[in-house]
C-alpha positions as CSV (number, residue, x, y, z in Angstrom):
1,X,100.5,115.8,100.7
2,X,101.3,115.3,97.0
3,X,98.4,117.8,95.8
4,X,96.9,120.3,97.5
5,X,92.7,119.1,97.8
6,X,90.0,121.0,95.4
7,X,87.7,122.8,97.5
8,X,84.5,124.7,95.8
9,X,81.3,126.9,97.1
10,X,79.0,125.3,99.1
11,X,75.7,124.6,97.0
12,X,74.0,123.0,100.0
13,X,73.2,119.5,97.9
14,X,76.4,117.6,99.2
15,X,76.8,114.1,97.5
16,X,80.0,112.6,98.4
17,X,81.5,109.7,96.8
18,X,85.0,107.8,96.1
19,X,86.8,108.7,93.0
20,X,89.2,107.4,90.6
21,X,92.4,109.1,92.6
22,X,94.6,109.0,95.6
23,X,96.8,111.4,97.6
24,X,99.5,109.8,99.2
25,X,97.8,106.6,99.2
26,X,94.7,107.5,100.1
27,X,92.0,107.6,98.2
28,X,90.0,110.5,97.2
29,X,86.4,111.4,97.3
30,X,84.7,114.4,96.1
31,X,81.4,116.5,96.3
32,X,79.6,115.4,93.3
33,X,78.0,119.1,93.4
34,X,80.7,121.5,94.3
35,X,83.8,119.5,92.9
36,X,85.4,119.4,96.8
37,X,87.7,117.0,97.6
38,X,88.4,115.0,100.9
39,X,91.0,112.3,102.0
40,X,91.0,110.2,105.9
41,X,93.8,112.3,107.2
42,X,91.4,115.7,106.9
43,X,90.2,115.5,110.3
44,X,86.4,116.5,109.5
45,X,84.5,114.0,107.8
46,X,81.5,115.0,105.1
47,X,78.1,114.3,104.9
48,X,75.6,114.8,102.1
49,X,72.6,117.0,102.0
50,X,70.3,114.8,104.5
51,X,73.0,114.8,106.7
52,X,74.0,110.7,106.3
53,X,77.8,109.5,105.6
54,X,77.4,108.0,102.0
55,X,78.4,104.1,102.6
56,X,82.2,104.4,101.2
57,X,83.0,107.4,103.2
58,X,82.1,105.8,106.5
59,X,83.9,102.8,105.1
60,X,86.9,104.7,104.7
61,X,86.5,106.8,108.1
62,X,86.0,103.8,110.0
63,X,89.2,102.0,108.9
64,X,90.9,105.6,109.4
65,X,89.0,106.8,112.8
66,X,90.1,110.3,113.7
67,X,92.2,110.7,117.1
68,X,91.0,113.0,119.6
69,X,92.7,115.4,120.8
70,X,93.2,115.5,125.2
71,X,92.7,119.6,125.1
């Protein structure tokens, strides 16, 4: 990975969303309330507060599913 991603505290009022970068080709979305950072090859994905993907996150984890592991 070029950078390393930001990660900040928790404020429990998530709001992801893409932003204007990209790590290794990936682009990069962030936590509009805490400032962290998340790319498709994390293998979590985030939600906001209520719990729903925001629209360009599951746009982005949908064209970069996850693979499961057999163990």
């Amino acid at each position: 990975m070029a950078r390393e991603l930001a990660s900040g505290d928790c404020k429990g009022t998530c709001s992801w969303g893409a932003v204007d970068d990209e790590i290794d080709g990936r682009p990069v979305f962030a936590c509009a309330s805490c400032g962290s950072e998340w790319t498709t090859d994390q293998t979590w994905t985030p939600r906001n507060a209520d719990g729903e993907l925001a629209p360009d996150v599951a746009e982005a984890r949908a064209a970069h599913p996850v693979s499961s592991s057999p163990w």
